[in-house]
VEXDREN-2710 file (C-alpha; in Angstrom, 1 decimal):
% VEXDREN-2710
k/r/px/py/pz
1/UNK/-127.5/41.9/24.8
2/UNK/-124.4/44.2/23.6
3/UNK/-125.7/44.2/20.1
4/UNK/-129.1/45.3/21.3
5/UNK/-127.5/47.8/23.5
6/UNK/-124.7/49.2/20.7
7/UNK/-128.8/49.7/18.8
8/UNK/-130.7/51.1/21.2
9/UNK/-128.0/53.7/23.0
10/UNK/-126.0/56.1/20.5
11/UNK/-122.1/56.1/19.7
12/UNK/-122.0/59.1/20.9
13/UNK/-123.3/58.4/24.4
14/UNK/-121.2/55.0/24.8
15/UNK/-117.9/56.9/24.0
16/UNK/-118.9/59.8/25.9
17/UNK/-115.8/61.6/27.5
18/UNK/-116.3/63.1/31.1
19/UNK/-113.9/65.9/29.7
20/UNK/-116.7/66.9/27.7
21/UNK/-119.4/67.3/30.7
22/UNK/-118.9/70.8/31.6
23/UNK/-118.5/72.4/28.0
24/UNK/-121.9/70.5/27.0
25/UNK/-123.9/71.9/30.2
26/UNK/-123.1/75.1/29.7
27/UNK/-123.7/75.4/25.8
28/UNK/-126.7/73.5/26.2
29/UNK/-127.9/76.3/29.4
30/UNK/-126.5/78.6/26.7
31/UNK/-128.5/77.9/23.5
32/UNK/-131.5/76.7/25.9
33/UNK/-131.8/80.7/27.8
34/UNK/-131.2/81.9/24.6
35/UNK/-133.8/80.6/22.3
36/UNK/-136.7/81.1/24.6
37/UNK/-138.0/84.3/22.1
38/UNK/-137.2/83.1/19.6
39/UNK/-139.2/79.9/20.1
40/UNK/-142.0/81.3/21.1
41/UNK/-141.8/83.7/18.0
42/UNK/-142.0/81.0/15.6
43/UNK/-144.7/79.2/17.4
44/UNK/-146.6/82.2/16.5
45/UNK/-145.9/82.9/12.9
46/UNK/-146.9/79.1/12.5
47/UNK/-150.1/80.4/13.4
48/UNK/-149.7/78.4/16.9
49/UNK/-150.0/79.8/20.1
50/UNK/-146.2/81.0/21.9
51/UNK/-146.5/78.1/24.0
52/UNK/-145.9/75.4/21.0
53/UNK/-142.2/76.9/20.6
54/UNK/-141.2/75.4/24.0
55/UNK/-143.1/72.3/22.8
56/UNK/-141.4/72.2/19.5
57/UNK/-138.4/72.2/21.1
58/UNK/-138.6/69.2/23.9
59/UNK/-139.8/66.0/22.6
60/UNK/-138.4/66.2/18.7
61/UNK/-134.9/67.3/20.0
62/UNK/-134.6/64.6/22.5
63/UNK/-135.4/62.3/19.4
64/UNK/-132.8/64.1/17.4
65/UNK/-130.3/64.0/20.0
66/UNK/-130.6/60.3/20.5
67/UNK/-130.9/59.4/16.3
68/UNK/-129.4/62.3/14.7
69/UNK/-126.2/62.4/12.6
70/UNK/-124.8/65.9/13.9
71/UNK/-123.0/65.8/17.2
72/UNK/-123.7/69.6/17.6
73/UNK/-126.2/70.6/15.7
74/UNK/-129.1/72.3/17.3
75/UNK/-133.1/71.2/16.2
76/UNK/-135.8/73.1/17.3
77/UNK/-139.0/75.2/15.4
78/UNK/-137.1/77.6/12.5
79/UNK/-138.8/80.4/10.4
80/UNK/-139.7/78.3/7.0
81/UNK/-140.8/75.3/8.4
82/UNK/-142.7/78.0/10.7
83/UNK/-144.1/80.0/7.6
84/UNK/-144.5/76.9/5.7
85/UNK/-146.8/75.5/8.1
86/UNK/-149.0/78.6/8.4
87/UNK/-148.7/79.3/4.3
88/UNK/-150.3/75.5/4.0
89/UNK/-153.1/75.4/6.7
90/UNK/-154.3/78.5/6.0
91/UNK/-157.7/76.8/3.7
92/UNK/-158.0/73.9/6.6
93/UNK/-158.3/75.7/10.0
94/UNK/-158.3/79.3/12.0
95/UNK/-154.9/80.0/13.5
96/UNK/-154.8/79.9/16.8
97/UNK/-157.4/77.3/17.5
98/UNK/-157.6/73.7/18.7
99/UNK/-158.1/72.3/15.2
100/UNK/-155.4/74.5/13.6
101/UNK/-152.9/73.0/16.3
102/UNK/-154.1/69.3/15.6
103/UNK/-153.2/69.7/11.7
104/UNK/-149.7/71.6/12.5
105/UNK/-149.1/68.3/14.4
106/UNK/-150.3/66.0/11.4
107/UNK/-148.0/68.0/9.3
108/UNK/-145.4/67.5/11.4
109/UNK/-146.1/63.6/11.7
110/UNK/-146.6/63.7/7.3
111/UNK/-143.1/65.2/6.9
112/UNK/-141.1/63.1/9.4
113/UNK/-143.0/60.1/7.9
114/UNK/-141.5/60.9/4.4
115/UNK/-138.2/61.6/5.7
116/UNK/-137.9/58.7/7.6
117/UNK/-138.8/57.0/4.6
118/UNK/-136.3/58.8/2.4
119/UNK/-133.8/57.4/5.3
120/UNK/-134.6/53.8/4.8
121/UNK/-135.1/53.8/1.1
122/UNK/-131.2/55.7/1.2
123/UNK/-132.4/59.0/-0.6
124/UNK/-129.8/61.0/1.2
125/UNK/-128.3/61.8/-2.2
126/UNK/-131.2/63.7/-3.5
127/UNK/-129.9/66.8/-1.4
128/UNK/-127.1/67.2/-4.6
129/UNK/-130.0/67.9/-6.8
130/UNK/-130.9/71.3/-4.9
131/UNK/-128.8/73.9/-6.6
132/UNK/-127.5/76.5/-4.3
133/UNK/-129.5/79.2/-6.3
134/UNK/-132.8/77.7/-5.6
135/UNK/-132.0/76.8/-2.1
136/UNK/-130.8/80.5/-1.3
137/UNK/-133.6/82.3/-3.7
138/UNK/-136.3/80.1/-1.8
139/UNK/-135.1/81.1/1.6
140/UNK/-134.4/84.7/0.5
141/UNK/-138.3/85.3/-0.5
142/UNK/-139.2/83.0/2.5
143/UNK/-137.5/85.6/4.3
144/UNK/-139.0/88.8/2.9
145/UNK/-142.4/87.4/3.3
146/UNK/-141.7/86.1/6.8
147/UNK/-140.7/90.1/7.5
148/UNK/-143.7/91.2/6.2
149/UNK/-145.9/89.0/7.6
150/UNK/-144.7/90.0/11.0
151/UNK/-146.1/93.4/10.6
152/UNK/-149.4/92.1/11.7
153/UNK/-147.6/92.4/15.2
154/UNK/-146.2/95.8/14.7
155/UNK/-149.1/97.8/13.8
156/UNK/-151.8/95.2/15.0
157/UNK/-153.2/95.6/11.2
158/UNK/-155.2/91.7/10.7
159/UNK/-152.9/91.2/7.7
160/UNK/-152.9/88.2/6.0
161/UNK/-152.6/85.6/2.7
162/UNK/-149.7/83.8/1.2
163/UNK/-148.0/86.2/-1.0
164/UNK/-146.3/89.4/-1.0
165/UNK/-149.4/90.6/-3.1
166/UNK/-151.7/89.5/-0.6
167/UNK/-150.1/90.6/2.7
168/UNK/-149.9/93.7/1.2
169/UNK/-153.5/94.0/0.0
170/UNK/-155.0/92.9/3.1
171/UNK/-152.5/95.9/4.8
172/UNK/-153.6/98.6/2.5
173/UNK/-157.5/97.4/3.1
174/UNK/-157.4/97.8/7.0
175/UNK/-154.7/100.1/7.4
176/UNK/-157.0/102.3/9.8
177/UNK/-156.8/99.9/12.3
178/UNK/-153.5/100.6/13.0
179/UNK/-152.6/100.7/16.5
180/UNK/-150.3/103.8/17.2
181/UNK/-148.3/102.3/20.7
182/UNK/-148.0/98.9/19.5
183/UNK/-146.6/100.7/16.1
184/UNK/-144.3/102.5/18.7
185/UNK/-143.3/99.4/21.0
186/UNK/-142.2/97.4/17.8
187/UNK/-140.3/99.7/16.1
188/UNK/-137.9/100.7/18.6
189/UNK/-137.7/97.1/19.8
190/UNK/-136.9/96.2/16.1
191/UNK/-134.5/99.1/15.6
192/UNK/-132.7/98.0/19.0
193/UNK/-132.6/94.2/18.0
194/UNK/-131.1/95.3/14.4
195/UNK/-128.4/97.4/15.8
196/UNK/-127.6/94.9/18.5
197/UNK/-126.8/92.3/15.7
198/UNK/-126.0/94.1/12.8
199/UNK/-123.8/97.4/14.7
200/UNK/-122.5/95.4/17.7
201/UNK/-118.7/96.6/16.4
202/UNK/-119.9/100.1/17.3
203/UNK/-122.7/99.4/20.0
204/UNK/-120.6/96.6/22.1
205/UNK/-116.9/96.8/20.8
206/UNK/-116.0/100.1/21.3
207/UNK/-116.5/99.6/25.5
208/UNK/-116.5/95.7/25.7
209/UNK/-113.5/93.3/24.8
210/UNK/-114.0/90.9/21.7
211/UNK/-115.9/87.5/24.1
212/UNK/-117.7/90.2/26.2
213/UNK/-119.2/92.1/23.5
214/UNK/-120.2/88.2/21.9
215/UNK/-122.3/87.5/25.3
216/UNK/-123.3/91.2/25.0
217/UNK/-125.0/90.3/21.6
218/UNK/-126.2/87.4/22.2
219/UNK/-127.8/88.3/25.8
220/UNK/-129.5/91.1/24.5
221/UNK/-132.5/89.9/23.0
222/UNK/-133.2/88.2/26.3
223/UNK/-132.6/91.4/28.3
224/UNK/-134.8/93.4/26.4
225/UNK/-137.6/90.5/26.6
226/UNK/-137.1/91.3/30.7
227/UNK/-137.4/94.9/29.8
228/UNK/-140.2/94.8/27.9
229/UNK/-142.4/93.0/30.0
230/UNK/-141.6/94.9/33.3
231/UNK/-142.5/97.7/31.2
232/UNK/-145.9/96.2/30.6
233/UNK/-146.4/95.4/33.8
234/UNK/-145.2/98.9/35.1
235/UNK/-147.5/100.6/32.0
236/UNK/-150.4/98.1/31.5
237/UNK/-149.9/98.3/28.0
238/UNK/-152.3/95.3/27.9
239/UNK/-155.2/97.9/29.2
240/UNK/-153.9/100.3/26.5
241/UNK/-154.8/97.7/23.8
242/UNK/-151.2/96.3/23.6
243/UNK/-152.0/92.2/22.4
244/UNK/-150.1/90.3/24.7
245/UNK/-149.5/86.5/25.0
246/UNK/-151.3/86.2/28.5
247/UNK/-150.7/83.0/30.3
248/UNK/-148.8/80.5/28.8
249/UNK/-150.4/76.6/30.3
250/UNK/-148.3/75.1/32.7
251/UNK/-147.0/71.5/32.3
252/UNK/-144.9/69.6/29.7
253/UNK/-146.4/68.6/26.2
254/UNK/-149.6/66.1/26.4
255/UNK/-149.4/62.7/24.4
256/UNK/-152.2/63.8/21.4
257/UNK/-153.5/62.4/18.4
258/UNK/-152.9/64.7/15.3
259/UNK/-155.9/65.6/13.7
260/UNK/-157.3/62.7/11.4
261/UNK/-157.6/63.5/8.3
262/UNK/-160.1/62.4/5.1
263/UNK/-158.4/60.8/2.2
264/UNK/-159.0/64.2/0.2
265/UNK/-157.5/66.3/2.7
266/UNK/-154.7/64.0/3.5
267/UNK/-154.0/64.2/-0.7
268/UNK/-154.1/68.0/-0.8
269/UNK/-151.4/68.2/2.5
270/UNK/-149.1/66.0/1.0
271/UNK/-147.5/68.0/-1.4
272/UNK/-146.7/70.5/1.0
273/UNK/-145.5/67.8/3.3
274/UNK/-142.9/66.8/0.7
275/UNK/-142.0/70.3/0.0
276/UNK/-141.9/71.1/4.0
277/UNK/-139.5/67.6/3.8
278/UNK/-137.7/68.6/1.5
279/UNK/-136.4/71.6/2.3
280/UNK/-136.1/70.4/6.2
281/UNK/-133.5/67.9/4.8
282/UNK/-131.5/70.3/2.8
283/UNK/-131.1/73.2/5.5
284/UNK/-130.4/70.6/8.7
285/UNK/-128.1/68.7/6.2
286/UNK/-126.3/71.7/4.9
287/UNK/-125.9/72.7/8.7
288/UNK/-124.8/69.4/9.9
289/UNK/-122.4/68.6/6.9
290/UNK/-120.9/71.9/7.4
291/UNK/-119.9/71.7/11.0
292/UNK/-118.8/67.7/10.7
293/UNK/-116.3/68.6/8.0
294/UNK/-115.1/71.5/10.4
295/UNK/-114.6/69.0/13.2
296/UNK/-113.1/66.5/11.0
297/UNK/-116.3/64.1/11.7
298/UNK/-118.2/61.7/9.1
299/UNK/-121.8/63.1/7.8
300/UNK/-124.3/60.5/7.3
301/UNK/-126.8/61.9/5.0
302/UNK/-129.2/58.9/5.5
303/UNK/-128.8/58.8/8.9
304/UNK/-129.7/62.3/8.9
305/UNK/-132.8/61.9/6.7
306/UNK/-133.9/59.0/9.7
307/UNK/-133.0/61.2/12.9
308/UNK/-135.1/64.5/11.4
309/UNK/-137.7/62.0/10.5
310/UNK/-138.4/60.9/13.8
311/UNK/-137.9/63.8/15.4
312/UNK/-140.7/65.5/13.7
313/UNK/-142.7/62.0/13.3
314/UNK/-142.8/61.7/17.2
315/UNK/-143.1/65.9/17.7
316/UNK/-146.4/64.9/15.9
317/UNK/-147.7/63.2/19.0
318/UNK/-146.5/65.7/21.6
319/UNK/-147.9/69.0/20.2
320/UNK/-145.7/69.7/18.0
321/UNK/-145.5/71.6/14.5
322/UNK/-142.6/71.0/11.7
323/UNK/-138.6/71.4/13.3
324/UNK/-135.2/71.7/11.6
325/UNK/-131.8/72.8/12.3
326/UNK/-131.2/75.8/12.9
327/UNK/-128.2/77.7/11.7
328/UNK/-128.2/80.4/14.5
329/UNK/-128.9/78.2/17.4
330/UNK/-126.3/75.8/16.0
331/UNK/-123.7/78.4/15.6
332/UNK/-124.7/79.1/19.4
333/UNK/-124.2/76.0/20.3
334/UNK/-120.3/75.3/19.2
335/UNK/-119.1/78.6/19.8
336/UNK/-120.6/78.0/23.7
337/UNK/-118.4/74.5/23.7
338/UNK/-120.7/72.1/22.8
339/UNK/-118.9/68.5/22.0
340/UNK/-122.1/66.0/21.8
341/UNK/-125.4/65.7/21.9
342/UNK/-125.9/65.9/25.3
343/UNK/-126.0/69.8/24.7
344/UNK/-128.9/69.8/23.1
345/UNK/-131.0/67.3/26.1
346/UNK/-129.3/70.0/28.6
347/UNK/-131.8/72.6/26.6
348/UNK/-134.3/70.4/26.2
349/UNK/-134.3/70.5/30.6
350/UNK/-134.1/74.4/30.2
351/UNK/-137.1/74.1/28.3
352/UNK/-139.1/72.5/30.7
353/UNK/-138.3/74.9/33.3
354/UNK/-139.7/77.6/31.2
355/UNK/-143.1/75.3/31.0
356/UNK/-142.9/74.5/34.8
357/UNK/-141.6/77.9/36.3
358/UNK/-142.0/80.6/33.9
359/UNK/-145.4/80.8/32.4
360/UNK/-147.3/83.5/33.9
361/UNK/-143.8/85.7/34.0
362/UNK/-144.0/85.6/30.6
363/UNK/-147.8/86.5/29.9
364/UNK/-147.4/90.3/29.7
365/UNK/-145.0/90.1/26.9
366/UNK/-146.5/91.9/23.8
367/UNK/-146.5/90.2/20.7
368/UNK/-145.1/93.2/19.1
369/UNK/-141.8/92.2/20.5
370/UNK/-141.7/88.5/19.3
371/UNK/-142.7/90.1/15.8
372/UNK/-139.6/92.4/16.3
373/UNK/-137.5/88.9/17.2
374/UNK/-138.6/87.2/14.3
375/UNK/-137.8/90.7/11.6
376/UNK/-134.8/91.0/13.3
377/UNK/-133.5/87.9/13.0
378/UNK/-135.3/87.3/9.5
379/UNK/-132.8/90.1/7.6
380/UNK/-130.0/88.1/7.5
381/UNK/-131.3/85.8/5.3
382/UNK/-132.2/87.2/2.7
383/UNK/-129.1/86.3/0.5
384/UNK/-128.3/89.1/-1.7
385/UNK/-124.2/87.8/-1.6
386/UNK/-125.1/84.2/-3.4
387/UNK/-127.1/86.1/-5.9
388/UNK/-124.4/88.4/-6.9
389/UNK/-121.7/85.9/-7.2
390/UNK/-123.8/83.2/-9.1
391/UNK/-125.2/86.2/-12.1
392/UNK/-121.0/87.3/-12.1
393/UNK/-119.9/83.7/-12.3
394/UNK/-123.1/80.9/-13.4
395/UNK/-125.8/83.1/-15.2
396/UNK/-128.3/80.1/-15.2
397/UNK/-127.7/79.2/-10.9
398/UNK/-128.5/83.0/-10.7
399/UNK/-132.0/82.7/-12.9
400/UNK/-132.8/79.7/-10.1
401/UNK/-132.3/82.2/-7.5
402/UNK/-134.3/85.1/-9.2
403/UNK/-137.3/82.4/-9.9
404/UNK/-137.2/81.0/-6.9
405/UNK/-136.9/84.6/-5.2
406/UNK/-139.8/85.8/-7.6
407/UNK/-142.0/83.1/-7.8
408/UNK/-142.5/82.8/-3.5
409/UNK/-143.3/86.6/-3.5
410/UNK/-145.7/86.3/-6.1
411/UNK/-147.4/82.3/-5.9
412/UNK/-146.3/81.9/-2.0
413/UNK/-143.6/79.2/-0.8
414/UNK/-144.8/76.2/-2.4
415/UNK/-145.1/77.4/-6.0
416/UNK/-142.2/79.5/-5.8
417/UNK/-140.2/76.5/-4.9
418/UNK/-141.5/74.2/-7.4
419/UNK/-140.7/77.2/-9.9
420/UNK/-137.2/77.9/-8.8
421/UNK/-136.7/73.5/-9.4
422/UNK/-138.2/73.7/-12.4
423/UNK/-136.0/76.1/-13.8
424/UNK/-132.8/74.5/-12.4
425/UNK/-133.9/71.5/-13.9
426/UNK/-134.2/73.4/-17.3
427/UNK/-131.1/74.6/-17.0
428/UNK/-129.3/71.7/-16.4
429/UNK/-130.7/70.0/-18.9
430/UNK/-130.3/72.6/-21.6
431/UNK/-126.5/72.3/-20.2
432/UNK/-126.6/69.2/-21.1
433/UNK/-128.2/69.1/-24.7
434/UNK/-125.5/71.8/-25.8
435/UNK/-122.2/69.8/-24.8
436/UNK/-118.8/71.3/-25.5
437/UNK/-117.2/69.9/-28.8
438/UNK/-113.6/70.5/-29.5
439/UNK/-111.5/70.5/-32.3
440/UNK/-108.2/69.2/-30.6
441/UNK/-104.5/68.8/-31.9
442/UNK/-101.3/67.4/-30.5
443/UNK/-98.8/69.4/-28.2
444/UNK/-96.0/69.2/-29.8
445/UNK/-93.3/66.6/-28.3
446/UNK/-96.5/65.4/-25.9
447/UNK/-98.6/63.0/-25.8
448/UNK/-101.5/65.2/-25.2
449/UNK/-104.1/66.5/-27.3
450/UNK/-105.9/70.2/-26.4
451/UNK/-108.3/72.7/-28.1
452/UNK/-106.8/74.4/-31.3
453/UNK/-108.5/77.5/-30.1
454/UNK/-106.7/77.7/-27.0
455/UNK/-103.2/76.0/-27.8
456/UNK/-100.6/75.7/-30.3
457/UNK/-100.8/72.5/-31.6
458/UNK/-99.6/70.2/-34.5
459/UNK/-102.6/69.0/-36.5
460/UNK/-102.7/66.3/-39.3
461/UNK/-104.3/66.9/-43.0
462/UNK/-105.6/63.7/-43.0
463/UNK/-107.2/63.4/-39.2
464/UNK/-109.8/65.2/-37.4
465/UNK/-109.9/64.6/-33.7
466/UNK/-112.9/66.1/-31.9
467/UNK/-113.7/65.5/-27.8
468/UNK/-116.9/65.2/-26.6
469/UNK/-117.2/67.0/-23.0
470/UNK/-120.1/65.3/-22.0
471/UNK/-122.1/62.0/-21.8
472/UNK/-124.6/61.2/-24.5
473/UNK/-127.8/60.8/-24.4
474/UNK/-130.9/61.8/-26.1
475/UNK/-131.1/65.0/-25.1
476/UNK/-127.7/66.3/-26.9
477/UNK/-127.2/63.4/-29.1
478/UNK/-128.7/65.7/-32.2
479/UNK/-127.0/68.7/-31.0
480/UNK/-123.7/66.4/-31.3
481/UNK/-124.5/65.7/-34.5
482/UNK/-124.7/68.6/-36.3
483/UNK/-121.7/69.8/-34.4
484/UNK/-119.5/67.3/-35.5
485/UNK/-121.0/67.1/-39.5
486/UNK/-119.8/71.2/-39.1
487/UNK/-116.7/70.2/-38.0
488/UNK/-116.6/67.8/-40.8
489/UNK/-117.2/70.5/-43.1
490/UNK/-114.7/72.8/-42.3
491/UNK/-112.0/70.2/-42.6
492/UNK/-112.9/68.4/-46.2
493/UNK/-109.9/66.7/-46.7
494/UNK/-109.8/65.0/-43.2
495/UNK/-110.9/61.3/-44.1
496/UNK/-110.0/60.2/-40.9
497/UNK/-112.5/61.2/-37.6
498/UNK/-111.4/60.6/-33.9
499/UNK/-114.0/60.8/-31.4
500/UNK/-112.2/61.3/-28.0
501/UNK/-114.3/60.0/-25.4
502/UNK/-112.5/60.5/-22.2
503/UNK/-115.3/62.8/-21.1
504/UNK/-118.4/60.5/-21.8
505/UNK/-119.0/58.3/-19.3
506/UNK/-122.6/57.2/-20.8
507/UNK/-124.0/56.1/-23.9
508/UNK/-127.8/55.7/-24.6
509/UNK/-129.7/54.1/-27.0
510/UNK/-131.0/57.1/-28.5
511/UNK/-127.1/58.3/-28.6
512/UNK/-126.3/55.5/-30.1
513/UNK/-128.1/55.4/-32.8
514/UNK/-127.1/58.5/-33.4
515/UNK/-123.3/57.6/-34.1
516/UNK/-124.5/54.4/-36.1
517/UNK/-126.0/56.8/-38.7
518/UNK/-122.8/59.1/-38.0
519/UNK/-120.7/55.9/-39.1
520/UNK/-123.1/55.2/-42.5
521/UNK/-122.7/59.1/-43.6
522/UNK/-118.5/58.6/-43.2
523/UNK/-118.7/55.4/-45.2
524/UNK/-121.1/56.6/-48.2
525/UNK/-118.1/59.4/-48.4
526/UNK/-115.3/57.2/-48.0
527/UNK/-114.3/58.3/-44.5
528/UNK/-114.0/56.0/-41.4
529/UNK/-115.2/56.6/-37.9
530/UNK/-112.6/55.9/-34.9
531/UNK/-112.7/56.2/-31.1
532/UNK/-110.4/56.4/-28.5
533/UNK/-110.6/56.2/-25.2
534/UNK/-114.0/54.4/-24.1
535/UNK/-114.1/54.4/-20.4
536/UNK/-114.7/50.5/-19.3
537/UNK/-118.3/51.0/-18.1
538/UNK/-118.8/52.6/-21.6
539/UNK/-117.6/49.7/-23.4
540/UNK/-119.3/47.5/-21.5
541/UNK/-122.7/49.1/-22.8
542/UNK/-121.9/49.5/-26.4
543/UNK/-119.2/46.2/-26.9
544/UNK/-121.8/44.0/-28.7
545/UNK/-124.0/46.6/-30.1
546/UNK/-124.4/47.4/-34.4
547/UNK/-122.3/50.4/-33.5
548/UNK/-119.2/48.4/-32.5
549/UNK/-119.8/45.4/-35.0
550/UNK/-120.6/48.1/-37.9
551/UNK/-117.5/50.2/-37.4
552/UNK/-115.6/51.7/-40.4
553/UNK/-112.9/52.3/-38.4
554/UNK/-110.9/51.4/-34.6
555/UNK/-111.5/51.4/-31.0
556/UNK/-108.3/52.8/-29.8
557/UNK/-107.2/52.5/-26.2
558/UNK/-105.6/56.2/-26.4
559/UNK/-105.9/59.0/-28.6
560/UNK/-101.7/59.3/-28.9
561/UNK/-102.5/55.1/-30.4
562/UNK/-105.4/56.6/-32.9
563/UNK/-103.1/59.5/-34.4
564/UNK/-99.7/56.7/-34.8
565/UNK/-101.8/54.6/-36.7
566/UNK/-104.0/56.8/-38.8
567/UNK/-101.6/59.7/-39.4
568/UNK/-99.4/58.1/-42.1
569/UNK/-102.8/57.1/-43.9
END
């Protein structure tokens, strides 16, 4: 029984510290007050009615709360898994209606399927192979099509596509149906919501002290969500041809089957669905990793992969669309106290009182101020900081950001990611087919050995010593080749050639090879071939291969051994 118990209930709730009670309520009344708009405005830019924001974030957070790794982060419906999900159902159904709503479910029940599997099958290290430059360049055009996509709400122009060409087509082609008060109500609740969180050291802390002015900002949205509906109320902007969300249905999320789809359709989702996965796993892991090492706890990456998983996997069931960690209702979430995930289940109740108590007080809310929400909120990340610092400091991380940037505004989310991979991947791998060669000597009185180009060093007539910076494999092994026959060139009367292989942790066939042919070259000029310092794993590989038993020259253990034996020669 106490093993099937430690299985079922979660560390965190059998170590749970009374202490902790009161700091978790209140962030978790915190976050849960606080999110309402902005729930309900992704619900909507995934195409959804506002309603499936509260769902979104009641079932998959209990889920997360019980399974996940992060002890305070906060999981809930976020802007690309929001966009994502209205960018790929776009061909399938009309937003907004029954069958739409089914197929955001069954979205939601493909990705956590593959991320649950990811968890079992231990992928959590695949996170490593998303370089910050695609990762922020993806998110950064996410954003700026997010932004524009909420203009639709603004000017009540029907815009629509899945690209910055086509938003912006569709605008320009029914631009006379721009609605001059809902134009009005947006813009000044957009200009309000941008200096609330981007002037708040002028608009709050000039009157307020440092924690007022925080609750100031953060209470604001909320406040002018009261304000605006009283207003619409007061004004009948609804009567005036304001689109409002009208009555939001009472009652928690039902138990529902996601729509079923045909083997073709199922095919053509789940690419998205392992995009959607993907990217899920990278921004709730980069949240949750962060605040873990800030609170001295372990990440579990695996663990991580299972707890979004099912989170989304049984989100599918209750009405649900695609959810993730959010970075701002995280950050809400510790600075309000929260120790464990019992925060997040205290939102999960505020939720429901929203669905029970709250439905019709929100129904003459205007869409134009959820679209103002989402812009608002949008601006920040677009990541202009990571793409500075990686053109000043890794030229090839920046041309990942640019193509990932580029290629969503042009080809929409999905292409746009698979271009900004695509030329990571290229540039790590031409990284890795030009490898640094150096030309090293000794420091003088040392033992150590360091590029002639950088350091005065003793060097020996007879001896060449080069280091390899790199494994070897197939895709450098010619590029090693000719750099080490130039080398060879410049130094004639060296007879003697020391490959330094501290750096080279593998050896493939191809590579090899490669250093066989190396070894015949030396030996039809009367030269010899010597290494020194195979790593173990190396030696392992190449110990009973032609290009050990063929050697003209040594294995050396070190390259100060190599240089005492061979210098005198």
């Amino acid at each position: 029984m106490t093993s099937i118990a430690a299985r079922l209930i979660p560390t965190w709730l059998r170590q749970y510290q009374l202490a902790a009670l009161p700091t978790d309520v209140i962030a978790g009344l915190v976050v849960g007050v606080l999110v309402i708009p902005q729930s309900l405005g992704y619900a909507v830019l995934a195409g959804l009615p506002p309603v499936y924001g509260l769902y979104a974030a009641i079932v998959p957070v209990i889920v997360y709360a019980w399974l996940g790794s992060s002890n305070v982060q906060a999981v809930g419906p976020v802007a690309i898994t929001a966009i994502m999900t209205a960018s790929s159902l776009l061909p399938y159904a009309e937003q907004g209606t029954e069958q739409y709503a089914l197929m955001a479910s069954l979205l939601a029940l493909m990705v956590g399927s593959l991320l649950w599997i990811a968890g079992q099958l231990k992928l959590g290290w695949i996170m490593q192979f998303i370089s910050r430059g695609v990762s922020a360049g993806f998110v950064s055009g996410a954003a700026v099509l997010i932004f524009v996509s909420q203009l639709k709400y603004l000017t009540d122009i029907p815009i629509a596509g899945s690209s910055l060409i086509g938003y912006l087509s569709t605008m320009q082609l029914y631009a006379r149906q721009l609605h001059p008060l809902t134009l009005l109500i947006g813009v000044i609740a957009f200009a309000l919501l941008v200096a609330n969180r981007y002037g708040s050291k002028w608009v709050w802390r000039t009157w307020l002290s440092s924690s007022s002015a925080k609750w100031a900002e953060r209470l604001f949205p909320l406040i002018l969500l009261g304000i605006a509906i009283l207003l619409s109320m007061a004004l009948h902007w609804d009567a005036r041809g304001v689109a409002t969300i009208g009555n939001i249905p009472q009652g928690l999320p039902r138990f529902t089957l996601p729509h079923i789809p045909d083997i073709q359709e199922a095919l053509k989702l789940l690419p998205t669905a392992g995009l959607m996965a993907l990217i899920i796993f990278v921004s709730s892991s980069s949240v949750a990793s962060t605040y873990a090492r800030l609170r001295g706890e372990k990440f579990d990456a695996n663990r991580e992969l299972t707890g979004l998983g099912l989170a989304n996997l049984s989100g599918g069931f209750f009405q649900s669309f695609a959810v993730a960690g959010g970075f701002s209702r995280t950050a809400i979430n510790v600075d309000s106290g929260a120790k464990t995930p019992l925060a997040s289940l205290m939102t999960v109740l505020v939720m429901i009182a929203a669905l029970i108590a709250f439905n019709s007080a929100l129904a003459p809310l205007p869409y134009a101020l959820l679209g103002a929400t989402i812009m608002a909120s949008i601006i920040g990340l677009i990541d202009i900081a990571t793409l500075k610092s990686a053109w000043q400091r890794d030229r090839l991380d920046g041309a990942s950001f640019i193509a990932a940037f580029v290629g969503v505004l042009i080809f929409g989310l999905n292409t746009g990611l698979v271009i900004g991979l695509m030329v990571s991947f290229a540039s790590l791998i031409w990284q890795s087919s030009q490898p640094h060669v150096a030309i090293v000597g000794q420091l003088a009185g040392t033992g150590h050995f360091r590029n002639i180009n950088r350091h005065d060093v003793v060097t020996f007539h007879n001896l060449l010593m080069l280091r390899i910076d790199e494994s070897l494999f197939f895709g450098n092994s010619e590029s090693v080749h000719r750099r080490i026959l130039n080398a060879l060139q410049q130094y004639p009367e060296a007879h003697e050639l020391i490959l330094i292989m501290a750096a080279v942790n593998h050896i493939d066939l191809t590579a090899q090879e490669m250093l066989s042919t190396l070894n015949q070259e030396l030996a039809l000029q009367n030269k010899h071939l010597h290494f020194s310092f195979i790593k173990g794993p190396v030696m392992d590989v190449i110990e009973h291969t032609p290009l050990i038993a063929e050697l003209s020259g040594q294995v050396y253990l070190s390259t100060m051994d190599a240089v005492n034996a061979l210098k005198q020669i």
